[in-house]
Structure formats: C-alpha cells, structure tokens
C-alpha positions in Angstrom: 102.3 -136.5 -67.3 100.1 -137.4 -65.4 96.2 -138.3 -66.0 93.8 -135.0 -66.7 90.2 -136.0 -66.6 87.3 -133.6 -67.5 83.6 -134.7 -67.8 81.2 -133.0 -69.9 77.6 -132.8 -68.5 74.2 -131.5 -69.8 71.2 -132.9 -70.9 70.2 -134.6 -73.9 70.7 -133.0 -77.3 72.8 -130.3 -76.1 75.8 -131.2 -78.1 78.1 -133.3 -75.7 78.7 -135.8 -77.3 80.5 -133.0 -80.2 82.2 -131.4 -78.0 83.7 -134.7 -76.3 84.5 -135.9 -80.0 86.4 -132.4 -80.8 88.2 -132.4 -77.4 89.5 -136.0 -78.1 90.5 -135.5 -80.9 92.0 -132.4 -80.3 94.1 -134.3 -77.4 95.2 -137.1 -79.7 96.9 -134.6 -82.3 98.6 -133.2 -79.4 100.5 -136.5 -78.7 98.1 -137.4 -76.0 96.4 -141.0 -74.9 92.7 -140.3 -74.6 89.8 -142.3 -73.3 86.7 -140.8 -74.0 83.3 -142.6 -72.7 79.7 -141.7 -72.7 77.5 -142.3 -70.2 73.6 -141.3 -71.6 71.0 -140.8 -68.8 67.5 -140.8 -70.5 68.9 -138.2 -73.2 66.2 -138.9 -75.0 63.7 -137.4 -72.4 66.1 -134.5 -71.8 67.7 -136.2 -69.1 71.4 -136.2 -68.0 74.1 -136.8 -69.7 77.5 -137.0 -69.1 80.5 -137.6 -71.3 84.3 -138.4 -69.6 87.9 -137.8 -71.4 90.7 -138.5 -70.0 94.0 -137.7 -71.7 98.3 -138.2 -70.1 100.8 -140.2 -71.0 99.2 -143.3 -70.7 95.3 -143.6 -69.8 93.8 -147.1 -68.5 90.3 -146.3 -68.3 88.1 -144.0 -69.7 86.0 -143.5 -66.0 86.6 -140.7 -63.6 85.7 -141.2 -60.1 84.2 -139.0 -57.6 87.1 -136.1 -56.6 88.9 -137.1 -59.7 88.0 -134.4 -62.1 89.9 -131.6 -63.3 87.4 -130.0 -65.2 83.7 -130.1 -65.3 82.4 -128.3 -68.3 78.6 -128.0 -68.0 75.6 -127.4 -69.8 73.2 -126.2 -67.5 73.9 -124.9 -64.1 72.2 -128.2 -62.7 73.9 -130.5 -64.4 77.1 -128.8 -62.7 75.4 -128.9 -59.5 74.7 -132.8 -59.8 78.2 -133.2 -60.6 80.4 -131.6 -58.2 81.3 -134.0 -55.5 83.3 -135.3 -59.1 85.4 -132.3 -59.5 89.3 -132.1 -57.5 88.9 -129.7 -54.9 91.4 -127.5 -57.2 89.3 -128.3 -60.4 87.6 -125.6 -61.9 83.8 -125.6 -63.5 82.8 -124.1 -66.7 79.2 -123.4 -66.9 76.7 -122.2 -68.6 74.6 -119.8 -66.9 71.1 -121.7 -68.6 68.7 -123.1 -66.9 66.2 -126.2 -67.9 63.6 -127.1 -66.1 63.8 -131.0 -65.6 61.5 -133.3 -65.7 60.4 -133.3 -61.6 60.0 -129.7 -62.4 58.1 -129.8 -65.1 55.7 -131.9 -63.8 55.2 -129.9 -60.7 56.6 -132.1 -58.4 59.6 -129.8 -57.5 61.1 -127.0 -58.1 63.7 -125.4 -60.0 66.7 -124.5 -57.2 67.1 -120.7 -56.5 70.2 -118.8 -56.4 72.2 -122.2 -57.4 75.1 -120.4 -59.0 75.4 -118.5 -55.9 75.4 -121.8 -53.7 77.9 -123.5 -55.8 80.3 -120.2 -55.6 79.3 -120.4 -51.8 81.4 -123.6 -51.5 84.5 -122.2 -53.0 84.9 -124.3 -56.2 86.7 -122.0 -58.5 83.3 -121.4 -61.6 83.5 -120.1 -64.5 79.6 -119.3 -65.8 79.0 -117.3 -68.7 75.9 -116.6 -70.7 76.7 -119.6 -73.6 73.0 -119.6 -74.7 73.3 -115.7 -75.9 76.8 -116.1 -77.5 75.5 -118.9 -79.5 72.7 -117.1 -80.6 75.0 -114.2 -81.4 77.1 -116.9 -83.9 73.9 -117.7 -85.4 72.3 -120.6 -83.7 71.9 -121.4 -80.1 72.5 -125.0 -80.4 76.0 -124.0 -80.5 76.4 -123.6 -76.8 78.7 -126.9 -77.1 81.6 -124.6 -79.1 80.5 -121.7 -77.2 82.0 -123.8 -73.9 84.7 -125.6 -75.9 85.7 -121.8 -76.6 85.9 -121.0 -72.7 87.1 -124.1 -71.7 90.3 -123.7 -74.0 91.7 -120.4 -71.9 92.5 -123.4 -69.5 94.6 -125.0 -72.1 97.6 -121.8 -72.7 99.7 -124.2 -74.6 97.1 -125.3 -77.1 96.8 -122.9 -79.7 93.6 -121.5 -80.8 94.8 -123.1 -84.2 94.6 -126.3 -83.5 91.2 -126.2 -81.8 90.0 -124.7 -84.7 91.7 -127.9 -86.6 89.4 -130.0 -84.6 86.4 -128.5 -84.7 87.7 -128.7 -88.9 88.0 -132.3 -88.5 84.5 -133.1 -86.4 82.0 -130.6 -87.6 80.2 -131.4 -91.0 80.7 -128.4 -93.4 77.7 -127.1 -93.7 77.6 -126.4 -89.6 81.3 -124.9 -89.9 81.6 -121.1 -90.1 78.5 -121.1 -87.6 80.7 -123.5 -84.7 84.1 -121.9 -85.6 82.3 -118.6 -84.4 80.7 -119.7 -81.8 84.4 -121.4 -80.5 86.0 -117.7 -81.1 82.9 -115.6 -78.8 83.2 -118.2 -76.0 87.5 -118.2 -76.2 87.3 -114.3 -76.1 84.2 -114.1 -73.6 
C-alpha cells in the first residue's frame, strides 16, 4: 500500500493533538506503519496548529508536503483555507463549519474572510463541512468537536469498522471524558 497522509489542523486547544493520538493508534491496530508529528504554531495564543499522520506499508517520515495530502480534517474553516495548497487535487477536506476570529482579527487589523466555505467549494476541492460545534454540544460538551470530526472523517475509512474506532477512542480517552467522546464520534459518523 501505498503512503496515506492526512493532517489535522485548528487552533490551539481544540483537541488535535487527541484526535491525531486516536487515529494513530487506530492505524497501528490495523496492521499499519504510522508516523504521526506535530507541528504547534503559537497554540498557546490560539494560533495554528497542525498535526500530520501518515500510515502504508512502510512510512519514512512523518512530514507531508505540499499536494501530498489525502485528507485534511479541519478545525475551523480557516485553518482549512490556510492549508489547501497541501491537499492532492483528489483529497477531500473535512471541516468544521466554525469560525474563530484570529488574532489580526481580533485586533482589528483584518478581517474575518466572507463567504470562505463558498470560495474553497469554488475551487472544486471535494469538502465535507458540517456544523461540529452544535453536534458536540448535542453530546454534551463542545470541546468534543475533535470526535465529532474523527466521527465524519471515518465514513472515508469503509473498511474500518465503527468498532474499532470506538476501541481507540477506548484506549486514548481518560474515563471520565468517555461516554461524552464515544457520543460525540457516533453524531459526527452518522451526520
């Protein structure tokens, strides 16, 4: 097989660097070699960041270069819009529909891009955007936008069964936050 590479992107504290820790470890059960590397922008400050896993038959490095990527499953619709000139031009985008205002924004010195959904549809990229900030909420918290787009992102993945995502998110999520991310998985999957 060859190399699959999909980069996870949002800003800070959103969650990516769970939901890069569930999909590689979800990969790895499944017989996979996985690379998995994170790249932190000032997350801190809410500011980007991006996480990389890469998973085949054998994987040498855990960076993906521009046009390399299969997936990009994103945060915000920003962060996907930063991104793009990653993805394959047969990769597909799974978005969340939020938007955050960065930090040029906030301050005044810009302003938040209208209509970008529509612009990045415009191009031809095949997206997938969904409302993950409401379907979290609906699990019970919206912090769990990261299993809300795990849940989306793993109609891409036919021949994983939902049972063994759910065996991940098992194995990564601490007990306490498990019921609440195992739902949230289960509205994005059936979004």
């Amino acid at each position: 097989m060859t190399t699959k590479n999909i980069m996870i992107v949002g800003v800070g504290g959103q969650g990516s660097v769970l939901a890069s820790k569930i999909l590689g470890h979800l990969l790895t059960v499944q017989g996979f070699d996985v690379k998995v590397s994170e790249v932190h922008g000032m997350s801190q400050r809410g500011g980007s960041v991006v996480t990389y896993v890469r998973y085949g038959d054998k994987v040498f490095s855990p960076v993906i270069d521009k046009g390399q990527a299969d997936f990009i499953v994103s945060f915000e619709i920003l962060e996907a819009a930063r991104w793009l000139e990653y993805l394959k031009l047969d990769g597909q985008i799974v978005t969340s529909t939020q938007q955050l205002d960065p930090m040029p924004v906030l301050t005044g010195a810009m302003t938040y891009p209208e209509n970008l959904l529509e612009k990045i549809k415009a191009t031809g990229l095949k997206v997938d955007a969904l409302d993950c900030v409401e379907l979290a909420e609906k699990a019970g918290n919206t912090k769990a936008v990261n299993l809300v787009l795990l849940g989306r992102l793993s109609h891409y993945f036919e021949e994983i069964k939902s049972e063994a995502w759910q065996e991940a998110i098992e194995f990564c999520v601490p007990k306490k936050f498990l019921e609440l991310n195992k739902k949230a998985f289960e509205l994005g999957r059936n979004a």
